[in-house]
N, C-alpha and C positions, 0 to 999 in steps of 0.2 A: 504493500500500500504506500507506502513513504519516497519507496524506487517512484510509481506511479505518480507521484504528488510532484515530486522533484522533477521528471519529465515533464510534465506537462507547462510546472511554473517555468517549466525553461523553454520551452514554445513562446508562454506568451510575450518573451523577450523581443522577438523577429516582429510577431506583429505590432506592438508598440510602440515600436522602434518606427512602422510603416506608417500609422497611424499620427506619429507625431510629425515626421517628413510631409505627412502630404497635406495635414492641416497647417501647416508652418508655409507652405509654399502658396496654399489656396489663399494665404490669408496676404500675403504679401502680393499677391497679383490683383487682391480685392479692391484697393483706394489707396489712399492717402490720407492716415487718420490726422495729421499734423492740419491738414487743411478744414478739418472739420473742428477742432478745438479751437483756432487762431480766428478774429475777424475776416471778414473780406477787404477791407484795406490793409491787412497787416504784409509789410514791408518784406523782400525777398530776404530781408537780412535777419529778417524776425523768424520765417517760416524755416531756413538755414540753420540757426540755430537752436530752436526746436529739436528739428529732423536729426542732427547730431547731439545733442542730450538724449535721443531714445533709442542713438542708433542706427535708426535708419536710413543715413547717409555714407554706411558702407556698403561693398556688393551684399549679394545675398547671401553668397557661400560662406561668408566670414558670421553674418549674423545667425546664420543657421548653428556653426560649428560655436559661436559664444555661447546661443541659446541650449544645445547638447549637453557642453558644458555645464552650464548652472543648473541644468534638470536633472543633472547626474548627483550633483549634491543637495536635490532638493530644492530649490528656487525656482519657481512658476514665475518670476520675476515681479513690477510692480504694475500696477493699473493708473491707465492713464485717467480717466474716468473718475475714479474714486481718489483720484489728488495725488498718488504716487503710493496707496499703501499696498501692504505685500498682499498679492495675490493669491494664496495660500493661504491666507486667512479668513478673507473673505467669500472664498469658497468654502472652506470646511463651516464656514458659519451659517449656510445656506445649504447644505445636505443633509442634516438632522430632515428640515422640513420634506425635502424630496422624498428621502428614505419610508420618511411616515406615511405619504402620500403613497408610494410606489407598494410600499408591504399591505396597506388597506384596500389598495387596488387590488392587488393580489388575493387577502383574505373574499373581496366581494364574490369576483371571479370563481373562485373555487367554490363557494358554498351556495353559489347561484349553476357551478356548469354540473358537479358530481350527484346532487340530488335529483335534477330535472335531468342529465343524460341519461340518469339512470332509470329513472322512472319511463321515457322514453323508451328506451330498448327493451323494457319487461313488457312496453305496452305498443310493438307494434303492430303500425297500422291503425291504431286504433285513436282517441281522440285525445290524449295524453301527450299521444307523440307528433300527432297535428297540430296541435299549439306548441310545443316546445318546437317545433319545424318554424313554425310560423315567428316565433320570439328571437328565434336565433336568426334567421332571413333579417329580421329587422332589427337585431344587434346590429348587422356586419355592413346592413348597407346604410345607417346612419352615422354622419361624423361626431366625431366628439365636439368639437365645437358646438355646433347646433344641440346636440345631447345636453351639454352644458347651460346654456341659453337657455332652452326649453323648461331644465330644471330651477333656472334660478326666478324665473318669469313665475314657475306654479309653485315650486315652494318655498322659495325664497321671498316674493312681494308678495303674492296672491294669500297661501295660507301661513306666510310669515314664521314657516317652522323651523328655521335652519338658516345662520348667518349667509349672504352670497359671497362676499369676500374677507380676505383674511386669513391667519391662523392662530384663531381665539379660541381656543379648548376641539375638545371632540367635536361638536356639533358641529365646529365650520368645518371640520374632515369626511360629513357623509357626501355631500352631495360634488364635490369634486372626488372621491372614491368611487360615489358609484358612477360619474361620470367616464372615470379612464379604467373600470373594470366591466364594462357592460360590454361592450365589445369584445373584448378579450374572451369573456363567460361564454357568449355566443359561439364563438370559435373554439373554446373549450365541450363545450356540450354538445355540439356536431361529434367531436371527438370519441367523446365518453359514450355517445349512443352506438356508433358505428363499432368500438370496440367491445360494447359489452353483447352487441347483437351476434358478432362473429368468438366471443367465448362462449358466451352462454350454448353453442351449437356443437360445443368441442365434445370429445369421449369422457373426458375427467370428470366435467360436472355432468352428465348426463348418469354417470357410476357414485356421485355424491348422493345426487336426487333418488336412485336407485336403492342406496345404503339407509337411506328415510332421516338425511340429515337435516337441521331444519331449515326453512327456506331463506331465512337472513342469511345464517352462514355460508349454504350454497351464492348466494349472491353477492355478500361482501367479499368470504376467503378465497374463495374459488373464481369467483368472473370479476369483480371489480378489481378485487390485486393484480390481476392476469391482463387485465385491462388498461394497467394505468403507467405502465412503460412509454408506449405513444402518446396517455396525457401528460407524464414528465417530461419530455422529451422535449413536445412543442410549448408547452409552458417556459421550459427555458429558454427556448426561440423567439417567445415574447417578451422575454427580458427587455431586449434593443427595441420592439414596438413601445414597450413600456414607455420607456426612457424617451421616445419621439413624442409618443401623446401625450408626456408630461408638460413638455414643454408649451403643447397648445392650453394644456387642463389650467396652469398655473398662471398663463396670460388671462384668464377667461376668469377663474377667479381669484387674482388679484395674491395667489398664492406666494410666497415670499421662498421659493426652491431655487436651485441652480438652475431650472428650464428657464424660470423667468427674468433669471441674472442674465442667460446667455444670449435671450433674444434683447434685453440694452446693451447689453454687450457688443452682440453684433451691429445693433443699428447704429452704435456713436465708433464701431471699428477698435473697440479694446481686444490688440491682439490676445494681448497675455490672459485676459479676463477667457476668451471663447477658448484658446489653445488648452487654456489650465481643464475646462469644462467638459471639452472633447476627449481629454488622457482620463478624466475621473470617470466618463461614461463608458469608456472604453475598459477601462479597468474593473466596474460593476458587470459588464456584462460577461468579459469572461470568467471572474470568478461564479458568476452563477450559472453558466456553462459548469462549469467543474462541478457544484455543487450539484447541480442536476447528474452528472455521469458517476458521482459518490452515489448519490439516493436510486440508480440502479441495482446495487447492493443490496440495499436494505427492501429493496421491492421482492427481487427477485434472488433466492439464496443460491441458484443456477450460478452467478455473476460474480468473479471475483477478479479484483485488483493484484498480479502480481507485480 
């Protein structure tokens, strides 16, 4: 398991590595942030000196090979944006919120996709699995944007039951939760029906049913566990969706996450602010690739790590 552990963290070296290159170059092809901070009468000698205080008046290779550098001992460098402070600070000080947001996304999704897929596939054809057809069609073809709107319009003004923006206690965590997990759930409970329709058919539980075990057990220990490889699988696929619909979820309400550090980020062209954003996202999603190819194991005792 630890040989396994060690391998893999050493994969993610390469891609990180790519990761940070090609955000680092997109971003330097983007604009000229110097020109967005300075007036419009400021003086060539003004924008001059600017552009060298951040740097940016050496080639690219050189800035790249500084920037490598100070990422190698930890420095995300400073933000232009937020007056010169360290960048690294102000990000870890806006991923508490993400994380909370991302994990309640998460808990909706699941406890909205495993009960109805399941229900689903015990009941096909029949009217069970028509509405759960019908629920999930209209998860995946609504956006979250509008999903968002929609909910802050009826219960946010309308029945006034839940803050629309913010991050003031729990209440203001449902209605962006179940914002950027409805989608997700829909896509999940497609899943969880189609799998449980093609176990439920197998020899093993058909010899469960036979042995007069009783019908929970036959359906949780036998077709749901046997089931739910495919729903880890893509769930961890939707890590990186995750992390894109936050960004819209957290504009929409006013949430205080790194989605919505990164889109002022992006619009005022704070390199270091989006760069730092992109390596943190990038770094969530493969560890939770990993964590998903660990909980293989513990699904399935078939599976093992040497």
């Amino acid at each position: 398991m630890l040989a396994y552990l060690g391998r893999r963290v050493l994969q993610m070296v390469p891609i990180l590595f790519g990761v940070v290159t090609i955000i680092f170059v997109l971003l330097r092809l983007s604009g000229d942030p110097v020109r967005l901070y300075l007036p419009e009468d400021a003086s060539e000698q003004q924008v001059a000196q600017m552009r060298a205080s951040l740097g940016l008046d050496r080639p690219i290779h050189v800035q790249y090979g500084i920037y490598i550098a100070r990422l190698a001992t930890g420095d995300l460098g400073e933000s232009i944006r937020y007056r010169n402070q360290d960048v690294a600070g102000i990000v870890l000080e806006r991923l508490p919120a993400t994380l909370e947001l991302a994990g309640a996304s998460l808990l909706v999704a699941i406890l909205i996709s495993l009960p109805l897929g399941t229900l689903a596939a015990l009941n096909r054809n029949r009217l069970p699995d028509l509405l759960s057809s019908a629920v999930a069609m209209l998860g995946r073809a609504m956006p979250n944007f509008w999903v968002g709107i929609m909910l802050i319009l009826f219960f946010g003004i309308r029945l006034e039951w839940f803050p629309v923006s913010g991050r003031n206690g729990l209440a203001s965590l449902v209605l962006p939760a179940v914002t950027l997990g409805a989608s997700m759930a829909a896509l999940l409970m497609r899943l969880v029906r189609s799998g449980m329709i093609e176990v439920m058919s197998q020899d093993y539980v058909r010899t469960a049913k036979a042995k007069g075990l009783p019908w929970r057990s036959v359906v949780v220990k036998h077709g749901l566990r046997n089931a739910l490889i495919a729903y880890v699988t893509v769930l961890g696929l939707e890590i990186a969706g995750l992390m894109a619909g936050a960004v819209i979820t957290e504009q929409v309400f006013a949430w205080p996450g790194i989605g919505r550090l990164a889109i002022q980020a992006i619009n005022s062209l704070d390199m270091a602010i989006v760069q730092a954003v992109v390596i943190l996202a990038s770094v969530i999603v493969m560890v939770a690739n990993l964590a998903v190819d660990l909980t293989y194991a513990l699904i399935d005792p078939r599976i093992r790590y040497a």
